[in-house]
C-alpha positions in Angstrom: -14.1 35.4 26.5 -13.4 34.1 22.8 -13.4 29.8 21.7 -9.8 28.8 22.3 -10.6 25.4 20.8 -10.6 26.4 16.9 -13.3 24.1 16.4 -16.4 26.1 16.0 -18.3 23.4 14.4 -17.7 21.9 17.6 -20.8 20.7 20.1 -20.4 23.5 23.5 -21.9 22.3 26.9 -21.6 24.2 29.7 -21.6 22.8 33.0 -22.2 24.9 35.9 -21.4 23.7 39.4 -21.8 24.3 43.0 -17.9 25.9 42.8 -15.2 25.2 40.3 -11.4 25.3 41.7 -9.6 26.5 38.5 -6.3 26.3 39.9 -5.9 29.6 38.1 -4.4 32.2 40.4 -6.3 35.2 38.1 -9.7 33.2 38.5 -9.2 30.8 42.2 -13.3 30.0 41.6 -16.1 29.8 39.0 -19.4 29.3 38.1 -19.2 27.2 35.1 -17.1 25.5 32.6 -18.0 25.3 28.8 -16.6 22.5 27.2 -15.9 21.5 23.6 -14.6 19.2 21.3 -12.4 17.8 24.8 -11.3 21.3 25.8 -12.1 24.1 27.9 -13.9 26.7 25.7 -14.7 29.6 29.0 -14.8 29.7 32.7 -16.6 32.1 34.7 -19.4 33.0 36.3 -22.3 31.0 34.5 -23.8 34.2 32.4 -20.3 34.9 31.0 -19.7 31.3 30.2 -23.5 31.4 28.3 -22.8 34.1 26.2 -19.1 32.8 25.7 -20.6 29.5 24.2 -22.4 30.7 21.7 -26.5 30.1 20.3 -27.0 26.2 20.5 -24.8 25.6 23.7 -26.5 23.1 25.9 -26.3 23.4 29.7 -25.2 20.1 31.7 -26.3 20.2 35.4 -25.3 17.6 36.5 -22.6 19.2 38.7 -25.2 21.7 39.8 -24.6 20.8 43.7 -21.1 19.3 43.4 -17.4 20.7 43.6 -15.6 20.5 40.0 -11.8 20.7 40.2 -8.7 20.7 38.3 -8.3 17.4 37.3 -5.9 15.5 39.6 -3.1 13.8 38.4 -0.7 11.2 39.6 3.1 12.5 37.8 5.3 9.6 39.3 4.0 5.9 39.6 4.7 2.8 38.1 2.3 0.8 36.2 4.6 -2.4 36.1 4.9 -2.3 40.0 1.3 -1.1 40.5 -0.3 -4.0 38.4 2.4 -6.5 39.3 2.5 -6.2 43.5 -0.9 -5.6 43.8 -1.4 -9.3 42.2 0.6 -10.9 44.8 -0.4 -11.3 48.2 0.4 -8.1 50.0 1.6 -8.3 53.5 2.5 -4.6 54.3 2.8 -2.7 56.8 -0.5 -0.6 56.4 -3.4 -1.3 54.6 -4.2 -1.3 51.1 -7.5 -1.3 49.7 -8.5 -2.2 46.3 -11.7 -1.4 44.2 -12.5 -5.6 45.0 -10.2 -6.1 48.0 -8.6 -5.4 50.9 -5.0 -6.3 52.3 -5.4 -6.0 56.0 -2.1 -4.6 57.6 0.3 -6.6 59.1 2.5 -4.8 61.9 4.7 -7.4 63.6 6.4 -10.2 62.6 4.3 -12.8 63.8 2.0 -11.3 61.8 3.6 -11.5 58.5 4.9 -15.6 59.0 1.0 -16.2 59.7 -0.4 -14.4 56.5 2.5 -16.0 54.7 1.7 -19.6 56.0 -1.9 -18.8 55.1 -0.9 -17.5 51.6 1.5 -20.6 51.3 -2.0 -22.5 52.3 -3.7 -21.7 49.8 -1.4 -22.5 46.5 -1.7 -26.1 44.6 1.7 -27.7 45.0 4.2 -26.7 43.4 2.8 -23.1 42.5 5.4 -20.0 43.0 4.2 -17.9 45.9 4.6 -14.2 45.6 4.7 -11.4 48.0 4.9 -8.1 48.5 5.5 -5.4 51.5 7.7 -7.2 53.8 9.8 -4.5 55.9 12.4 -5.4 58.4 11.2 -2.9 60.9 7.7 -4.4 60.9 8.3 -7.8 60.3 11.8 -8.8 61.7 14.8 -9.8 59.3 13.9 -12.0 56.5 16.4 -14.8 55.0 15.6 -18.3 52.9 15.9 -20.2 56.1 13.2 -18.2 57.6 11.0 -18.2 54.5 11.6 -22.2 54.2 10.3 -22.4 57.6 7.0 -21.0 56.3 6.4 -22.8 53.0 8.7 -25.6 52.6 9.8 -26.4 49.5 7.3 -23.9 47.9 9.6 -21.5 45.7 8.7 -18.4 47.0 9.5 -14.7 46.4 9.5 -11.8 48.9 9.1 -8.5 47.2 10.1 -5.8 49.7 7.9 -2.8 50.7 10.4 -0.6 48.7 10.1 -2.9 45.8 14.3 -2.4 45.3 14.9 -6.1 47.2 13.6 -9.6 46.7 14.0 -12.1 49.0 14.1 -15.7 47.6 13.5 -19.6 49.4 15.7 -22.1 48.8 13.4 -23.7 46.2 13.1 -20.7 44.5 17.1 -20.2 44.2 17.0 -24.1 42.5 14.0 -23.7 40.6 15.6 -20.5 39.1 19.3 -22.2 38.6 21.2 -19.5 40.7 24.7 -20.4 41.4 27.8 -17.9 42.6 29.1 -18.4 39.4 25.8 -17.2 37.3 26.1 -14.2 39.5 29.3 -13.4 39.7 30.9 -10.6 37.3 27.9 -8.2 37.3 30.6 -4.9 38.7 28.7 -3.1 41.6 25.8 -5.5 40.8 27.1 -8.4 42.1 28.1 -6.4 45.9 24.7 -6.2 46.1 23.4 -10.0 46.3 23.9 -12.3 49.5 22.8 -15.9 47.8 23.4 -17.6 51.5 20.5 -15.2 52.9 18.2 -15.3 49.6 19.1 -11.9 49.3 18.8 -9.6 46.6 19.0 -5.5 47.0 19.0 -2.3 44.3 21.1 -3.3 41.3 21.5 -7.1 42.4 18.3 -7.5 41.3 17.5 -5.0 38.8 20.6 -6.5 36.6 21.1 -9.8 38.4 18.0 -11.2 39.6 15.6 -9.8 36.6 16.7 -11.7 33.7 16.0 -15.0 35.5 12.8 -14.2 38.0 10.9 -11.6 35.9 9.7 -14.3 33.0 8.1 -16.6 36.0 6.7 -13.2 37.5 5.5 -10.5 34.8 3.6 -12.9 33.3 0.7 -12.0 30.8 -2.1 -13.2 32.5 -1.0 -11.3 36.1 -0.1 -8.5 34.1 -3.7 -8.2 32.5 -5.4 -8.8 35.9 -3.3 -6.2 37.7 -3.7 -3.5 35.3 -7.3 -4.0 35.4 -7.1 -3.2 38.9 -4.7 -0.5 38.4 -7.6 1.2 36.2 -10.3 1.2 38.7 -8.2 2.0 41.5 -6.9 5.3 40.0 -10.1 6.2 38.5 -11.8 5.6 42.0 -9.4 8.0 43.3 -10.0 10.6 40.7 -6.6 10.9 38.7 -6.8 12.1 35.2 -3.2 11.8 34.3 0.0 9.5 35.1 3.4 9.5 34.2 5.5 6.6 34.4 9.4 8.4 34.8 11.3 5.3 33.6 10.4 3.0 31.0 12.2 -0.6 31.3 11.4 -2.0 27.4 13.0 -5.3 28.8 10.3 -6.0 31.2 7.2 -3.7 30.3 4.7 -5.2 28.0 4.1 -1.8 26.0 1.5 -3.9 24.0 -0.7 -4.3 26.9 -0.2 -0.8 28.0 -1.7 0.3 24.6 -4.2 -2.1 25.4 -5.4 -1.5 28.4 -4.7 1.9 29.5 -5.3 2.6 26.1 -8.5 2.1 25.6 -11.4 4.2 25.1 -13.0 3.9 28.6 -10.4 4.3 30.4 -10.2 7.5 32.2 -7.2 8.8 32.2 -3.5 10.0 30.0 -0.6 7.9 30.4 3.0 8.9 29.7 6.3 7.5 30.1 9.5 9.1 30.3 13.7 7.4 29.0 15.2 5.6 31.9 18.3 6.4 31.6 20.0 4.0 34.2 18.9 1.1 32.2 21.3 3.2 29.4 24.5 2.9 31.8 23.5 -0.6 32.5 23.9 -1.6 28.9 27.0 0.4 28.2 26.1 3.2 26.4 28.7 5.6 25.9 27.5 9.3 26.4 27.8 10.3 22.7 25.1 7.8 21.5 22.7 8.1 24.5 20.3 10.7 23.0 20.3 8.9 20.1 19.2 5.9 21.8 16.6 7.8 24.1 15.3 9.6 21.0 14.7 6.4 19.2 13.1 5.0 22.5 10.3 7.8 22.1 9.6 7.4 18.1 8.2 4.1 19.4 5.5 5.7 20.5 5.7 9.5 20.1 1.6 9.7 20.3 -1.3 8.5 21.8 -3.6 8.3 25.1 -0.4 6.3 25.7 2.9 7.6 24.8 6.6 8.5 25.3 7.7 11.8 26.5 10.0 13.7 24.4 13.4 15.1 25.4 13.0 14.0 28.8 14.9 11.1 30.9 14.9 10.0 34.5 18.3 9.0 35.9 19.2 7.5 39.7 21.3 8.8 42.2 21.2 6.6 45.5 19.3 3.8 47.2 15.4 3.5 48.4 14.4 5.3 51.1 11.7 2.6 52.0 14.8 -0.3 52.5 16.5 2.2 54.4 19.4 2.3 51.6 19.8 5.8 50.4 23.1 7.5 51.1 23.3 9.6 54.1 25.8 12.0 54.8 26.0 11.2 58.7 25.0 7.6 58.2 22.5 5.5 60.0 22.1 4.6 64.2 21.1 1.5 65.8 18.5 1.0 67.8 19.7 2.9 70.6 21.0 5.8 68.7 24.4 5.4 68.2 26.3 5.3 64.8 25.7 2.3 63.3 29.0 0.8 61.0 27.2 -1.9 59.5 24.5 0.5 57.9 25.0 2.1 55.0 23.8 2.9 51.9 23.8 2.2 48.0 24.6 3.7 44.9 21.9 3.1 42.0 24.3 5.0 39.7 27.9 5.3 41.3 28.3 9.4 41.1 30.6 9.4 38.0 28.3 7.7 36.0 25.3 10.0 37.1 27.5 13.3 36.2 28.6 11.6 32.9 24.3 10.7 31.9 23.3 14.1 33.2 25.9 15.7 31.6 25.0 14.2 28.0 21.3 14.9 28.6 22.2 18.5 29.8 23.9 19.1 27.0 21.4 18.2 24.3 18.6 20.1 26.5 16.6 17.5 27.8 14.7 17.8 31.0 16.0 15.2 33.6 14.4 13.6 36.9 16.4 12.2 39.4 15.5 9.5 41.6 17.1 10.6 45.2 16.7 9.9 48.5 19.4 10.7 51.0 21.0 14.2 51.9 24.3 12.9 51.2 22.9 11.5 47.1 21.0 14.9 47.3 24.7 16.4 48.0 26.1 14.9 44.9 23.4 16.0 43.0 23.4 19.6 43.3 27.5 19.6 42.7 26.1 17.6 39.4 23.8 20.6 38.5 25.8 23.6 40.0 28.9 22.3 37.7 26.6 22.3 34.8 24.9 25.5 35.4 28.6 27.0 35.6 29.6 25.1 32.0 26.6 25.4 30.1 23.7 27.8 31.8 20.4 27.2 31.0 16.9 28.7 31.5 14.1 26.8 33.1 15.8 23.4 32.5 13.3 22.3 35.4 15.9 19.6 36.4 13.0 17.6 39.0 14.9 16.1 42.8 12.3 13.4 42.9 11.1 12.1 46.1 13.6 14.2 47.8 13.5 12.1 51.4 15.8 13.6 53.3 18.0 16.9 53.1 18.5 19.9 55.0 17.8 23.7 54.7 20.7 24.2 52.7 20.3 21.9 50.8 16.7 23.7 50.0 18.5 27.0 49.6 20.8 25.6 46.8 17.7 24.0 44.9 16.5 27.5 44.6 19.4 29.1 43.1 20.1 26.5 40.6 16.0 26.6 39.6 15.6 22.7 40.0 12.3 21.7 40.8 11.0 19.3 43.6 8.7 16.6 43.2 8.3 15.0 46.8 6.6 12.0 48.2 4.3 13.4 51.1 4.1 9.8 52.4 7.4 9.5 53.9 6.9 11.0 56.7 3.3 9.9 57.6 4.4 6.5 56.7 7.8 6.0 58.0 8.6 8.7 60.6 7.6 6.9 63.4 9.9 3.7 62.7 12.6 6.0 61.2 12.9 8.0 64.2 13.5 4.8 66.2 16.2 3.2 64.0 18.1 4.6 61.1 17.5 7.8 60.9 16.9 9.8 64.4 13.7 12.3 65.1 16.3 15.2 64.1 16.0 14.0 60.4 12.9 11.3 59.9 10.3 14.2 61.1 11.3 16.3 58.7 11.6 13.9 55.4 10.0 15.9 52.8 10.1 19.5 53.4 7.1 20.7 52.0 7.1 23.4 53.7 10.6 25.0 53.3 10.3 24.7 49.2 7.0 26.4 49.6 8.7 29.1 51.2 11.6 29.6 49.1 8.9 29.7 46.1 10.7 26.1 44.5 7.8 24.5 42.3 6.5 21.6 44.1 4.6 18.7 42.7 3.7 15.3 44.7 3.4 12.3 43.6 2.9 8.5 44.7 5.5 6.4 43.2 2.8 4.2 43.3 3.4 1.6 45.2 5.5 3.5 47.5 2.1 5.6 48.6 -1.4 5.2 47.5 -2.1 7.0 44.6 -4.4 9.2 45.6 -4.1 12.7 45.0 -6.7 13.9 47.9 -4.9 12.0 50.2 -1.2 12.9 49.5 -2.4 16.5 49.6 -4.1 15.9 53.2 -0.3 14.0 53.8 1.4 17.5 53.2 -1.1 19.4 55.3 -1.7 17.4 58.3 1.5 15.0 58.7 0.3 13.3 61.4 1.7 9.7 61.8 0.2 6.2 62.6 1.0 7.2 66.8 -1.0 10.6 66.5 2.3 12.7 66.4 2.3 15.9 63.8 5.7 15.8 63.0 7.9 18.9 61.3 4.9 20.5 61.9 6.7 23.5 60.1 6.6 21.6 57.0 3.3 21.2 56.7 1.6 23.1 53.7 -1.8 25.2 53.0 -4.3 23.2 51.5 -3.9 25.5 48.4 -0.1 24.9 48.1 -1.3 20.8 48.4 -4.2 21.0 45.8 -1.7 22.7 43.3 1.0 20.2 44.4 -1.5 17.3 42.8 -2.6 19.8 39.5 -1.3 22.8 38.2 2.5 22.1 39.8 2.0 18.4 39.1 1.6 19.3 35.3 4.4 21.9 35.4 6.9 19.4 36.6 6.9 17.3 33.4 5.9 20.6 31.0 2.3 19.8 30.5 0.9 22.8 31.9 -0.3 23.9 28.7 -2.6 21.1 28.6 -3.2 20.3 31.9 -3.4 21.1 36.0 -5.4 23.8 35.8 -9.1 24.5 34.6 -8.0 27.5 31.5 -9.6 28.4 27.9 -7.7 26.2 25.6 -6.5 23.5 27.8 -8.2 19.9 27.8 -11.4 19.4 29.9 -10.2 17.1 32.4 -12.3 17.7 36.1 -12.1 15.8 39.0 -15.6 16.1 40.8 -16.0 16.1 44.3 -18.7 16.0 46.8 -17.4 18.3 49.0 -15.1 21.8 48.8 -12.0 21.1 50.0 -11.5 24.6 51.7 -14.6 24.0 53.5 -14.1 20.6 55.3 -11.5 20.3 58.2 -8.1 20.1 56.9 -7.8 16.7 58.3 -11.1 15.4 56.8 -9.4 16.3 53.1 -8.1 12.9 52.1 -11.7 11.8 53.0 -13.8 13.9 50.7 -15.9 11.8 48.1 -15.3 11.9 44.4 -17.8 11.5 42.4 -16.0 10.9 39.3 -13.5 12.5 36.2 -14.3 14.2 33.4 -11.6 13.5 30.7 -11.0 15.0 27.7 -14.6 16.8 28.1 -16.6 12.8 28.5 -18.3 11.9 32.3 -16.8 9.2 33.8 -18.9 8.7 37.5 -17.3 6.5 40.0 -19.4 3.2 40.8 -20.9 3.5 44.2 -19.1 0.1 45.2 -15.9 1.6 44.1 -16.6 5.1 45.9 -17.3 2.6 49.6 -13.9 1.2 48.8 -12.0 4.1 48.9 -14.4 5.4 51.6 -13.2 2.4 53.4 -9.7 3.4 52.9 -10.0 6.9 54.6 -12.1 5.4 57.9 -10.3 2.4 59.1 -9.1 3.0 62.5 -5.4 3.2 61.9 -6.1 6.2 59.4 -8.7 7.8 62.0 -7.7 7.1 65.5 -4.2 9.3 65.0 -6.5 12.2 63.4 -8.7 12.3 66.4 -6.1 11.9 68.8 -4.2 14.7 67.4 -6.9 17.2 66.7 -8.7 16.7 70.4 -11.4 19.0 71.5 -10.0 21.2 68.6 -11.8 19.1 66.0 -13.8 21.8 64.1 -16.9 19.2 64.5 -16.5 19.5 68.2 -15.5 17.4 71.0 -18.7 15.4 71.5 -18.2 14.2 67.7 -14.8 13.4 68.1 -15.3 11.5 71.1 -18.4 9.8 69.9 -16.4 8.4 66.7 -13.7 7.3 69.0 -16.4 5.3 70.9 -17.5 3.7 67.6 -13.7 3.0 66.7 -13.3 1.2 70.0 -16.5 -0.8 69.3 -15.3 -1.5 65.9 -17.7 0.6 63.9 -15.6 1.7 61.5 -14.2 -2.1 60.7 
């Protein structure tokens, strides 16, 4: 082993550890780590690494009993909706639990009109009242005359679970000064607002409602406060790196960004990538939109914080979570048949997707697209297949992100073209159950996110939250991919579920290959920065369905120890033990349970009692 870092002045500690999960397919497993000047200087077993480090090294043991793994990382969330919903008052479906507080869940609609009242309650007159994770299927259908039955004259907003619809009371349509006439002339935009319902869905609020809501909203002072607890709740999950794949200058306080997830103690990278959709919005014609996304990253070309270069995100279709992505066989009703007055949207119509991704395709950027249903997923793939055919390129890595729904073909096709797939292992944990009821059918909402088929087919997979879509939570999404076992104890496409090595690398090494960082990051290499997750437990060792619940202890970034409060380690252990996470795992796994029936049924006694409350 030789000292990759080129800094031989340099301070080396060497850390050695119970086991260390390189993520390395030549080296699965070490002894130790040496670290220095922020990077990885050997790996090995701990005499190699000693000799490797030179006279003077010192030897850390702090991680002498624990589990030290590739650092984790996050590649798809978004900051402005992570710090902005999670400082409204969050009436979900599931729970959501926060290094200071929880969001019980809220499953029916008379559930979500009594933690509105409550909400509403609570507020001095006059005070806006915002909320966020309101879903139909939950929580019954939502207009301004309902929400004026719950607060009055209170303006009020409704952010919906999806975060791609608002819902608005009638004193918040005065308050704002929305007329048909201030809407009107917007192009696709303005198909997608129903002012008699309070309605507002994909681009009827992104172009329309924004401009006029967002001020009252994104304020400073919310903004502050929810990025504060976007901090500690990533670092209590153990990420080490985030990339945000769509920057909206308009509405994102880069300042504060700099600020806050800039500073010194915070744990972890941040990155942001072009949205291109917000270029279509404005006009741009194709010729001057690499200009424009080039000068969009010398803004900030550097930096814990920083733009990615030569890479955009653009849109195909609607959100998955509102039920609005474009599906080839469309949508049934309740009782399974074809339903006409279901359908979904277009985020970019497809002749302005092929014109963006033909520009960035052109000039050899990397692009991500945002799609959801089989039918946007169809669209796609002709966009990439024509490309490939007029201008071939070598590992373009064009990313399907979230990559909902589809079908095998569909998979096959994303081989040959050598896209990648960055999927959102929620989907079907989350929304299988409901989707399989209405929508959707079991036939295609048990198998949202084919893990399993792009594993097969040898597709690069990364996951990733799309925070808050899913909890970002990297040990969790991977035990998502390996278990998929819903809220009603069902496993479903249980031949998409994944190894608990194909998961891990989903949240590291494949995760930092999606957005070309894998020189830096994802796995634990000479050279590469010293970024560790550290765990309390080995996640080949546990049950695969105890692997969202393993503790971490805390990050190392950039080669400094960052431990994880013990208040903010019983938060997220509170997270991973309430009954609606456990009771499906015990009632799936039986007298199988690896712990043994006796255990299994003793923690479903406790659950019953309300133990685990």
């Amino acid at each position: 082993m030789t000292d990759s870092t080129g800094q031989s002045g340099a301070e080396v500690t060497v850390y050695p550890a119970r086991s260390i999960l390189t993520m390395d397919p030549s080296q699965p497993r070490a002894e130790a780590v040496a670290v220095s000047g922020g990077r990885i200087l050997a790996v090995g077993s701990l005499a190699e690494v000693r000799s490797a480090s030179g006279p003077g090294h010192m030897v850390n043991e702090s991680f002498r009993d624990r589990v030290v793994t590739a650092g984790l990382i996050d590649q798809h969330l978004h900051p402005v909706l992570g710090a902005s919903t999670l400082t409204t008052e969050v009436i979900a479906p599931e729970e959501w639990v926060m290094p200071t507080r929880t969001f019980a869940a809220a499953t029916t609609a008379d559930d979500y009109d009594r933690r509105l009242a409550a909400a509403h309650s609570e507020l001095d007159e006059g005070e806006w009242l915002f909320s966020w994770g309101y879903h139909n299927l939950w929580h019954g259908d939502l207009d301004r005359r309902r929400l004026d039955s719950i607060v009055g004259d209170r303006p009020t907003a409704v952010w919906q679970r999806s975060c791609h619809e608002w819902f608005l009371s009638s004193a918040a349509i005065t308050e704002l000064e929305l007329t048909p006439e201030k809407l009107a002339g917007q192009g696709p935009a303005s198909a997608m607002i129903d002012l008699d319902r309070g309605h507002f869905w994909e681009n009827g609020w992104m172009v329309v409602l924004a401009p006029y809501l967002m001020p009252r909203f994104l304020t400073e002072e919310r903004f502050r406060s929810g990025l504060a607890q976007f901090v500690d709740y990533l670092h209590m999950n153990g990420v080490t790196a985030i990339n945000e794949p769509g920057i909206s200058w308009q509405v994102e306080p880069w300042h504060l960004y700099e600020e806050l997830l800039g500073a010194p103690d915070v744990p972890f990278s941040s990155t942001f990538l072009v949205d291109g959709r917000d270029q279509s919005v404005r006009g741009l014609d194709p010729a001057s939109m690499v200009d424009d996304a080039n000068q969009q990253v010398a803004r900030a070309p550097e930096g814990k914080v920083r733009m990615v270069p030569r890479q955009v995100k653009l849109f195909a279709d609607g959100a998955i979570i509102s039920q609005l992505m474009q599906m080839t066989d469309g949508y049934l009703d309740r009782s399974g048949q074809p339903d006409p007055d279901h359908h979904g949207e277009w985020i970019m119509e497809p002749e302005v997707l092929r014109t963006s991704f033909d520009a960035y395709w052109d000039a050899g950027w990397q692009i991500h697209i945002h799609v959801n249903g089989d039918l946007g997923l169809e669209v796609l793939l002709d966009i990439i297949e024509d490309a490939m055919d007029r201008h071939p390129r070598i590992d373009h890595r064009t990313v399907i992100v979230h990559f909902a729904t589809s079908t095998e073909e569909q998979v096959d096709r994303i081989a040959r073209l050598g896209a990648v797939v960055s999927a959102n292992p929620y989907y079907p944990v989350g929304f299988a159950d409901k989707y399989s009821e209405v929508g959707l059918g079991p036939a295609r909402a048990d198998v949202m996110a084919r893990s399993g088929s792009v594993v097969r087919r040898g597709i690069p997979l990364s996951f990733h939250s799309d925070l808050p879509m899913g909890p970002s939570d990297p040990l969790v999404m991977a035990s998502y991919a390996v278990n998929r076992i819903t809220p009603s104890g069902r496993v479903v496409g249980p031949e998409q579920r994944i190894s608990v090595q194909a998961a891990l690398e989903a949240v590291t090494i494949g995760a930092a290959h999606s957005w070309q960082r894998e020189n830096d990051l994802g796995s634990i290499e000479p050279g590469k920065l010293a970024n560790f997750t550290v765990l309390a437990d080995d996640p080949f060792e546990v049950d695969p369905t105890e692997l969202g619940r393993i503790k971490v202890e805390g990050t190392v970034f950039e080669g400094a120890w960052f431990p994880v409060s013990t208040a903010m380690q019983a938060a997220r252990a509170s997270a991973t033990t309430t009954p609606t996470f456990l009771a499906p795992v015990i009632e799936a796994v039986g007298c199988g349970h690896r712990c043994g029936c006796e255990i299994a049924q003793f923690i479903a006694d406790q659950l019953a009692d309300g133990f685990a409350a």
